[in-house]
Structure formats: C-alpha cells, structure tokens
C-alpha positions in Angstrom: -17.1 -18.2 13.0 -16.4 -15.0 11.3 -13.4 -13.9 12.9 -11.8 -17.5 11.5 -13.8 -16.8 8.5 -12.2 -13.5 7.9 -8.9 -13.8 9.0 -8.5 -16.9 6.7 -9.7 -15.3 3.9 -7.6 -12.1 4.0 -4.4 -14.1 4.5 -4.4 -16.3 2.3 -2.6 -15.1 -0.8 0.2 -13.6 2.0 0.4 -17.2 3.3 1.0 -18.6 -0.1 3.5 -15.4 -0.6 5.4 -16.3 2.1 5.7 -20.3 1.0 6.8 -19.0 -2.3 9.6 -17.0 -0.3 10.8 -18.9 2.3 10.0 -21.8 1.6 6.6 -23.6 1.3 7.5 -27.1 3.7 8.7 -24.9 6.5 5.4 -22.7 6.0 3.7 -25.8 6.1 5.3 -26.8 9.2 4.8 -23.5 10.8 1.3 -22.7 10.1 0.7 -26.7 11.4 2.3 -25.9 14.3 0.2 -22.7 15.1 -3.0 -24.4 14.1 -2.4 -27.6 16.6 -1.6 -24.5 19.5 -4.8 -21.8 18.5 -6.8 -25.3 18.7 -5.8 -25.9 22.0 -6.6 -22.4 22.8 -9.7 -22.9 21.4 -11.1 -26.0 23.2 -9.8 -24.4 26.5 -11.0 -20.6 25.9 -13.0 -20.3 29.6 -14.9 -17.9 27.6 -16.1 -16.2 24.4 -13.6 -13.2 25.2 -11.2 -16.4 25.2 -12.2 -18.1 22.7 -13.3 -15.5 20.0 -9.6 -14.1 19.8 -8.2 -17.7 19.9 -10.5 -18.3 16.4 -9.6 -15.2 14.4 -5.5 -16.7 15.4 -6.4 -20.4 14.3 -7.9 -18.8 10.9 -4.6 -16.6 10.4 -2.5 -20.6 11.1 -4.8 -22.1 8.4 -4.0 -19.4 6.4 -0.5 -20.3 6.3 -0.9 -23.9 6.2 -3.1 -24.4 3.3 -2.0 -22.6 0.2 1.4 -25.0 0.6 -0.4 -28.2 -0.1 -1.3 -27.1 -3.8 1.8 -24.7 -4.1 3.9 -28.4 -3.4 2.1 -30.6 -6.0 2.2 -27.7 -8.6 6.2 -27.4 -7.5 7.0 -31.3 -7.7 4.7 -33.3 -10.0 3.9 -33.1 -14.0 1.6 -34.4 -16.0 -0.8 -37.4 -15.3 0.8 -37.4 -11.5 -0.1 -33.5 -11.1 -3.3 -34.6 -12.7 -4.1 -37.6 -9.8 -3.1 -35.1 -6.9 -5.0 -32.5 -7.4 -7.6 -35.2 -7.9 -6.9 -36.1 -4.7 -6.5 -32.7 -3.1 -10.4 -31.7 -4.4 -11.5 -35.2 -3.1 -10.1 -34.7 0.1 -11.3 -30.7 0.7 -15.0 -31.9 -0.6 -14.9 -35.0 1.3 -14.2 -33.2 4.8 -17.1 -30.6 4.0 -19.3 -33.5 3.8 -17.9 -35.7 6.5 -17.0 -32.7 8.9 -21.0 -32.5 9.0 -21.0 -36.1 10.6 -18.0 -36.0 12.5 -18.8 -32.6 14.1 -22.7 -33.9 14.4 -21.3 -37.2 16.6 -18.7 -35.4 18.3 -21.6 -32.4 19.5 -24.2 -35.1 20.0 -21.6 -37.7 22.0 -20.8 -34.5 24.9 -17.6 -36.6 25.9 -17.1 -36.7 29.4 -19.7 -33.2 29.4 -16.9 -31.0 27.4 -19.9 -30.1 24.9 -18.2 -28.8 21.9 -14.6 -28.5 23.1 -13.8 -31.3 21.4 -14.1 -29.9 18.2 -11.2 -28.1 18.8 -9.0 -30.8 20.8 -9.5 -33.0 18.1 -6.7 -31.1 15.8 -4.3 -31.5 18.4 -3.3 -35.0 18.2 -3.9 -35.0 14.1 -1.5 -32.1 14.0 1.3 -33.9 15.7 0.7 -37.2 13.6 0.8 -34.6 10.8 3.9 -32.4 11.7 5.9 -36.1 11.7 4.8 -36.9 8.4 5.6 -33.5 7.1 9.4 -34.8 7.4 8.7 -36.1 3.9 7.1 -33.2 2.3 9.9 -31.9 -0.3 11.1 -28.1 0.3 10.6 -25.9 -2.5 10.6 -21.9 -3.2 10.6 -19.3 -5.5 14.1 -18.9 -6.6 13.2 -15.0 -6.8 12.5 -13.6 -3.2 10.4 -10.9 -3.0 9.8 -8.3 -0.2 6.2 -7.8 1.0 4.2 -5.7 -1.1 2.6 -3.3 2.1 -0.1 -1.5 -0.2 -1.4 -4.6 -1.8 -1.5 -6.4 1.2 -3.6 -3.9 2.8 -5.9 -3.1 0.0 -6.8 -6.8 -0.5 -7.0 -6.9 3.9 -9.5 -4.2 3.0 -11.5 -5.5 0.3 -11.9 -8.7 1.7 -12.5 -7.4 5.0 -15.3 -5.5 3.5 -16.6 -8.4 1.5 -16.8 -10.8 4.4 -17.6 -9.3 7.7 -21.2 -8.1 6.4 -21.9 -11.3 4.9 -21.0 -13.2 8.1 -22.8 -10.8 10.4 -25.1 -8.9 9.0 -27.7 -11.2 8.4 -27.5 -11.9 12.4 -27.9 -8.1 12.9 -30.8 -7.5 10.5 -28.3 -5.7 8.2 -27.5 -2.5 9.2 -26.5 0.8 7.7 -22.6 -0.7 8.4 -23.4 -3.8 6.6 -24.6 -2.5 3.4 -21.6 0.6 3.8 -18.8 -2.1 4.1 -20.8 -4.0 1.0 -20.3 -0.8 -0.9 -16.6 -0.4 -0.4 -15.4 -4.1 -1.0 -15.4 -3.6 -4.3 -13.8 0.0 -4.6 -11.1 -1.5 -2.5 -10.4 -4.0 -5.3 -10.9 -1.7 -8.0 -7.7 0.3 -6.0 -6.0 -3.1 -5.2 -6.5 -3.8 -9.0 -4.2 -0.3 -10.0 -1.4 -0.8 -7.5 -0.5 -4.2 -8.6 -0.5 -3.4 -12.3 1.5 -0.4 -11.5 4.1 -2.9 -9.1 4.7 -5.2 -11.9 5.1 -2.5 -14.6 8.0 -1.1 -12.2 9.4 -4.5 -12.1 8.3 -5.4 -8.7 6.4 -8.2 -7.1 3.4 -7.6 -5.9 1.3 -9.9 -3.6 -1.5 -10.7 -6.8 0.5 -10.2 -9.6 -2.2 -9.4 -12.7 -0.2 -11.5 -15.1 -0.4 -14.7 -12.6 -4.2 -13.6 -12.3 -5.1 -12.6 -16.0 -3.6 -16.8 -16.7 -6.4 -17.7 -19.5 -7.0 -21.1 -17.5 -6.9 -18.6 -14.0 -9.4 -16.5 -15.4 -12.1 -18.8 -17.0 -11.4 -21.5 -14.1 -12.5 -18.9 -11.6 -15.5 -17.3 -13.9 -16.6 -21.0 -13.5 -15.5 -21.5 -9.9 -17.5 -18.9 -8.3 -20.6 -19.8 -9.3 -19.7 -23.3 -8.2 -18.8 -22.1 -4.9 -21.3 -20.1 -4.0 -24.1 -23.1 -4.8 -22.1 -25.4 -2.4 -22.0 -23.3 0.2 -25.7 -22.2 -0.3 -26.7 -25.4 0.4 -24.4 -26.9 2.9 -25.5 -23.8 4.9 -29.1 -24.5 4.2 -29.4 -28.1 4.3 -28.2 -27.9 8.4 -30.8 -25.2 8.7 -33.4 -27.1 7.0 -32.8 -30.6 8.8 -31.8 -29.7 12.1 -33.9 -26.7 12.4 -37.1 -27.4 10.6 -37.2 -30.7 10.8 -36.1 -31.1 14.3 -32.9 -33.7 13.4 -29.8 -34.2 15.9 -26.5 -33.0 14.5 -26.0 -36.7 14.1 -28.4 -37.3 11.8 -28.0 -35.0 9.7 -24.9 -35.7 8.7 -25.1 -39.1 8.2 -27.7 -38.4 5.6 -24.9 -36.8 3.4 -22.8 -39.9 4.2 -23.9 -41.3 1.2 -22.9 -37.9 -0.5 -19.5 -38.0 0.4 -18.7 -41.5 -0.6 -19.8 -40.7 -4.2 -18.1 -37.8 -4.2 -14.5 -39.4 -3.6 -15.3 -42.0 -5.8 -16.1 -39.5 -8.8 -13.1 -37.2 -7.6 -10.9 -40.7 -7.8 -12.2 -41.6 -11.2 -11.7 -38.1 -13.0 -8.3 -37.7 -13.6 -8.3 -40.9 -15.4 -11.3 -39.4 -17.5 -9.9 -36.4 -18.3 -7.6 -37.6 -20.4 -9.9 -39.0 -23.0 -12.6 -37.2 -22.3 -11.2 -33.5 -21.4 -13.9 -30.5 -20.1 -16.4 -32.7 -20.9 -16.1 -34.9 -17.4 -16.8 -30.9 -15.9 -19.9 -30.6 -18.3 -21.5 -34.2 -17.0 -20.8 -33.1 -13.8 -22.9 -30.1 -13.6 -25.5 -32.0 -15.7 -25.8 -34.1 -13.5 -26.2 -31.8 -10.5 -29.1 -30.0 -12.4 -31.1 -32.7 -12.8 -30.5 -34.0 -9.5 -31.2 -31.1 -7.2 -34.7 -30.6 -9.3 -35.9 -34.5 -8.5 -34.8 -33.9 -4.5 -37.1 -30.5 -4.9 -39.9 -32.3 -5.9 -39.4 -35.2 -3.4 -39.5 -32.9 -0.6 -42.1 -31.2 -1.9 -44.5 -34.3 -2.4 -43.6 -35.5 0.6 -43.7 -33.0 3.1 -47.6 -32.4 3.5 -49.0 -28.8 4.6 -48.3 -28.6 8.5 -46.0 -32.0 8.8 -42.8 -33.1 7.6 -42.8 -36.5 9.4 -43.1 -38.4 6.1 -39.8 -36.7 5.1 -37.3 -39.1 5.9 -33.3 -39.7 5.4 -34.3 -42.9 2.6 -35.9 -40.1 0.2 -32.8 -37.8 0.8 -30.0 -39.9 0.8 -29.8 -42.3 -2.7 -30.3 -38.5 -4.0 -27.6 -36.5 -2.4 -25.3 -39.5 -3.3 -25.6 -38.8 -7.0 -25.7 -35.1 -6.6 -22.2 -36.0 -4.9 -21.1 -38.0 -7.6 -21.4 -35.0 -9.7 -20.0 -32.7 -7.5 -16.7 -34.6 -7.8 -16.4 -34.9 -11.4 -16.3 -30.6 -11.2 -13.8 -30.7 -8.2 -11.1 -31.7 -8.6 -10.9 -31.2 -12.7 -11.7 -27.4 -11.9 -8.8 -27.0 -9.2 -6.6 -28.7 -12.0 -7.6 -26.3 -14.6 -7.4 -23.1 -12.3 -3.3 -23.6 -11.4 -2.6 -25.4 -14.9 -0.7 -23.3 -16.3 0.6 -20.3 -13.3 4.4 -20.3 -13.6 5.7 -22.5 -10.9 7.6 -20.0 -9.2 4.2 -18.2 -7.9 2.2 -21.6 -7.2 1.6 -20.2 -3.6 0.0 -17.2 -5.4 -1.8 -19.2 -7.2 -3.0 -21.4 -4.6 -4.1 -18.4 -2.2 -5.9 -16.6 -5.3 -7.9 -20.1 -5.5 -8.4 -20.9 -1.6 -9.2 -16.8 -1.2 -11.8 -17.0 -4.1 -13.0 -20.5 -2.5 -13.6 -19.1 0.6 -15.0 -15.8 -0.3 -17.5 -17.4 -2.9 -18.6 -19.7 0.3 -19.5 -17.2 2.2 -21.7 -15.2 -0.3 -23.3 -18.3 -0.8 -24.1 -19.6 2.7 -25.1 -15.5 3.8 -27.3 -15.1 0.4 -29.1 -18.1 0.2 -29.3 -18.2 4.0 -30.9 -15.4 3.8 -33.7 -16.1 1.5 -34.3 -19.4 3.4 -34.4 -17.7 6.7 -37.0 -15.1 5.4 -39.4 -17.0 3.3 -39.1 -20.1 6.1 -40.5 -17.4 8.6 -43.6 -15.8 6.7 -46.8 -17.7 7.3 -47.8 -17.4 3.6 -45.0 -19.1 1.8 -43.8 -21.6 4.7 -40.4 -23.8 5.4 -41.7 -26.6 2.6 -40.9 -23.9 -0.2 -38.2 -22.5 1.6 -36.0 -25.6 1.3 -37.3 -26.5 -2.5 -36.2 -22.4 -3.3 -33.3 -23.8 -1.7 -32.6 -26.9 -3.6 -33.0 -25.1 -6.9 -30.1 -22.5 -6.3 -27.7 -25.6 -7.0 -29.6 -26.7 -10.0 -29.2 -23.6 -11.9 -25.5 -23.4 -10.6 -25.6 -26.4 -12.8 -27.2 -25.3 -15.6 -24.7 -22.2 -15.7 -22.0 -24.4 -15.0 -22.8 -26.8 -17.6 -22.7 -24.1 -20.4 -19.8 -22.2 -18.8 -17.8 -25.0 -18.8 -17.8 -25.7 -22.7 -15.7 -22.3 -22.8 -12.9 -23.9 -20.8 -9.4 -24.7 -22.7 -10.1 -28.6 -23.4 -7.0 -29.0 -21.3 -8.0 -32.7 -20.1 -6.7 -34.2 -23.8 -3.1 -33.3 -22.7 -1.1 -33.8 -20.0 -0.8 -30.3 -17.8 2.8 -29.3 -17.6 4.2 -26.5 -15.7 4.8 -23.0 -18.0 8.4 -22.8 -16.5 10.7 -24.8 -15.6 10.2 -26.2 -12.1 12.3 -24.3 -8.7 14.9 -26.1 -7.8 14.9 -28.0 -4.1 15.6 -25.8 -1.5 
C-alpha cells in the first residue's frame, strides 16, 4: 500500500508534465498499458518480495495515466461541456472510492477458485484492454511549448513528498519512530527549497515542473485552501469506517461495503445534478454541500452512540447507517465535482497536465494525512479500556462534520465562478 501510495504521489505532476510534452493521448495510452502489465505482475507476485516492487511500479503507471484525463477535458471542452465533465470526472473518482469498498469486499469475500485476493489485481487486466481500444477516440493534445525536465524540481518535490508520505503510511504501523517524526520534519523544508527553485526557473524564463504562476492561479489557490480540508475528512473516514465495521464490529468485507452502497448512489446523483446547478446557483451548491455533511455526520454520531449499548454493538445495524451515509453522499457530490471545476478553471491550457498533477498530488497527499491522523486517534482511543471503540467511531464521525463546518464558511470566499460559464485563460493547443 505505501510503495503504490508513494510512488503515485511523487509522480504525479511529472506524469502530467510529460502529457503536456509529448502528448497527453499517447501518455494515456502508455501509462494504461503499464498499469494493465504491473497488475498482472501484481496478482501473480509468488511473494511479497514479488509483489511489493510490482506495486510501487503499478503506482508510478497510474501516475502517468491519470493527470491526462483532466489535462484532455481542460484541452478540448468549454463552457457548460467543461462544466458536465468534470462533473462527471468527480462523480466517477468518488463513486469508485465508495463502490471499490464493495467490489473489493465481494471480490475478497467470493476467494474465486481459492486465488484470495489476486483478483484484485487481475481484474484491471481485461478493463485495461477494453480501455486501450476505446482510447482510439481520445483526441491528442500538447503543449505547443516543449519543455525539458526540470531535474532540481523534480527531485525536491520526489523529496518532499517522499518525506510527507512514507511516515504517514508506516509510521503508525511501527509505533512512530525517531525516522518517522525526522522525515515529518523535513517534508516541509524540502518544499520550502522546491518553492525557491521554481520561482527562480521561471524568472530565468524556464519551465519548471510546478510553475508558481500556474500554482499562485486565484481559483488554484483558494480551490486547494478548500480542497485539503475536504480531502483529508474523506479519507479520515473511509479509513475509519473499514476499521470500525469490519474490525469492531466484526462485518465481512462484503458487508461493509454494501452499507455505503446507498452512499455512492447519492453521490453520482448529486455530482450529475451540479453542473446544472451551478449555473444559477454558483459556490453556493459547494456551501449546501458541506452543510449538509455537518449536519449529517453529527445525527450518524448520535445514532451509533444510542444504539451501541456499553459492551455490545449487536443493535448496530446496516438500516441505522445506511439512509444516513446516503445523504452524507449526496452532499459529498455537490463539493466534488464543483471543487475540481473550480481548482483547473482558469490554468492556462497549455499546463492542464500541471494542473491536473498539482490537484491529483494534493488529492492524494491530503488522503493520506487523513486516513494516518484520524486512524490514529481511532486506533488509540478504540484500545484504552477507559474511553472504548463506541467513542472512538463517534470522535470519528465528527472529524467530517467540522470538515463541513470549515468547508461551509471557506467556501463563501471562492470566486462565484458557477454564474458564468468557465472558459480557458488562453486559447486552446492545437491537435497534435
């Protein structure tokens, strides 16, 4: 899990710099290509010396594969059609989170033909072909300006993420260690030093691999002030809600993810609906969103709370969780896919690969702060006699809340960018 974690994360904006290069179909092909072959590695790694190279690879394909998919829809459409993509994008990354949990859960619990959890990993193979066919349609686009690779900033943001990541993956596993809280301290002195060379590469009239001005974007900047937060609650509480069913309560993989079946229905249906509420009703379909999350996640506290008496949990069951999570998931999508919309709004079309790794690294890294932190408050207070699992998973509950509350306010300081349509700031690149 961390060495995918990790490599994906680090290579991110380099996989979006190398779309903006060469092209961004035939980086989409390619990194397909490796994914669909590191999977196959995967679900026939003999064993973990096998298998836990064969991740960190897969993470580096994924890397390459996914910063094209929002680079092309920032490249090709305008207005109210960019607008329904990336609706569609956000609905479709929030919707496999959710449904990944069900999937994976039958696919662990089913042990097809006693491979266990190879196919996990098999699985990707036949998608990927049906996938590299399709791709035949995907339009090729790239930055007319090539631009060699910036060594120093590559490394530096290597470092920093590096530094950022492989403590939050592992050090709560190893009790955190001197290492952990050493690499903790240095993430961000690497991005303080990543932050200087790139302002000093542009001002030379160079390229660098996060260039400040595509970064310092007022809808870039606020989008992401409000993203983190956002991303760090999710992944809080995914993480938390398959250690508190499957752990504490003692549910199969399977069940737990149907239980956020529910969820993820709502929450295409609300990432569906807002791009044809933004226009009339701008920042303020991100506002509802969040309000609704902060009321909902406070209710589900207190259900699990009343219900799960002192020493038993057997009167919690999926029909109190479910109708619950589905609205928290309604309001989930109405932040979404709005919030991808208004993060790459206005980045000049020539760096939309930049801009798509910046969002997917800041994604991911936000993820992982949030499934290590509030993993680590649930593991600790779950274990002491004299607080208990029941107020482990209501501390839980009410991380996402306040995300809500904070997102809720934050949000108000967004450019009302809904009421208009969202056009590129430069011209679109011409077809490769």
């Amino acid at each position: 899990m961390a060495g995918y974690g990790v490599s994906y994360a680090v290579l991110l904006v380099l996989g979006g710099r190398i779309g903006d290069s060469f092209g961004r179909r035939r980086a989409f092909v390619t990194g397909l290509a490796a994914f669909v072959i590191t999977s196959l590695l995967c679900g026939l790694a003999p064993s973990a010396g096998w298998l836990v190279p064969a991740r960190i690879l897969q993470g580096a394909a994924a890397a390459l594969l996914v910063p094209q998919v929002l680079a092309t829809i920032q490249t090709t459409t305008t207005g109210t059609r960019r607008a329904r993509a990336i609706g569609l994008f956000g609905a479709t990354g929030g919707l496999a989170a959710v449904v990944g949990q069900v999937v994976g859960g039958w696919i662990v619990s089913a042990d097809l033909l006693g491979s266990g959890w190879r196919p996990i990993f098999l699985v990707n193979a036949p998608i990927g072909l049906i996938t590299l066919v399709l791709s035949r349609r995907v339009p090729e686009t790239r930055s007319p300006r090539a631009a060699s690779v910036d060594v120093p900033g590559t490394l530096l943001l290597a470092a920093a993420v590096v530094s950022l990541l492989v403590p939050l993956t592992e050090g709560r596993a190893q009790g955190w260690p001197a290492w952990s809280w050493v690499l903790l301290a240095a993430s961000p002195c690497f991005a303080l030093a990543l932050r200087r060379v790139e302002l000093r590469q542009e001002a030379a009239g160079r390229v660098p691999l996060l260039p400040p001005s595509v970064v310092r974007t007022p809808t870039m900047a606020r989008g992401l002030a409000v993203a983190v937060p956002t991303f760090i609650g999710f992944g809080g509480f995914m993480f938390c809600y398959a250690l508190a069913t499957q752990q504490v309560l003692g549910w199969t993989a399977l069940r737990s993810g149907l239980v956020l079946a529910p969820m993820a229905l709502t929450f295409l249906a609300a990432s569906l609906a807002a791009p044809r509420l933004l226009p009339r009703f701008g920042r303020s379909v991100l506002t509802a969103g969040y309000v609704i999350q902060a009321v909902t996640y406070p209710v589900l506290a207190a259900t699990v709370w009343l219900a799960w008496s002192p020493g038993t949990h057997d009167q919690l069951g999926a029909g109190q969780l479910a109708p619950l999570l589905a609205i928290a998931g309604f309001g989930q999508g109405l932040v979404f896919s709005p919030l991808f919309g208004l993060i790459l709004s206005r980045v000049p079309v020539e760096r939309a690969g930049v801009g798509s790794g910046v969002l997917a690294t800041t994604q991911q890294s936000a993820l992982a702060v949030g499934a290590a932190a509030l993993g680590t408050l649930f593991t600790a207070m779950a274990e002491r006699p004299d607080v208990g699992a029941r107020t482990a998973v209501v501390t839980a509950l009410l991380v996402p809340a306040a995300v809500g509350l904070t997102g809720a306010g934050l949000s108000r300081l967004l450019p009302d960018h809904g009421r208009t349509p969202m056009v590129p700031a430069v011209p679109a690149a011409p077809a490769a």
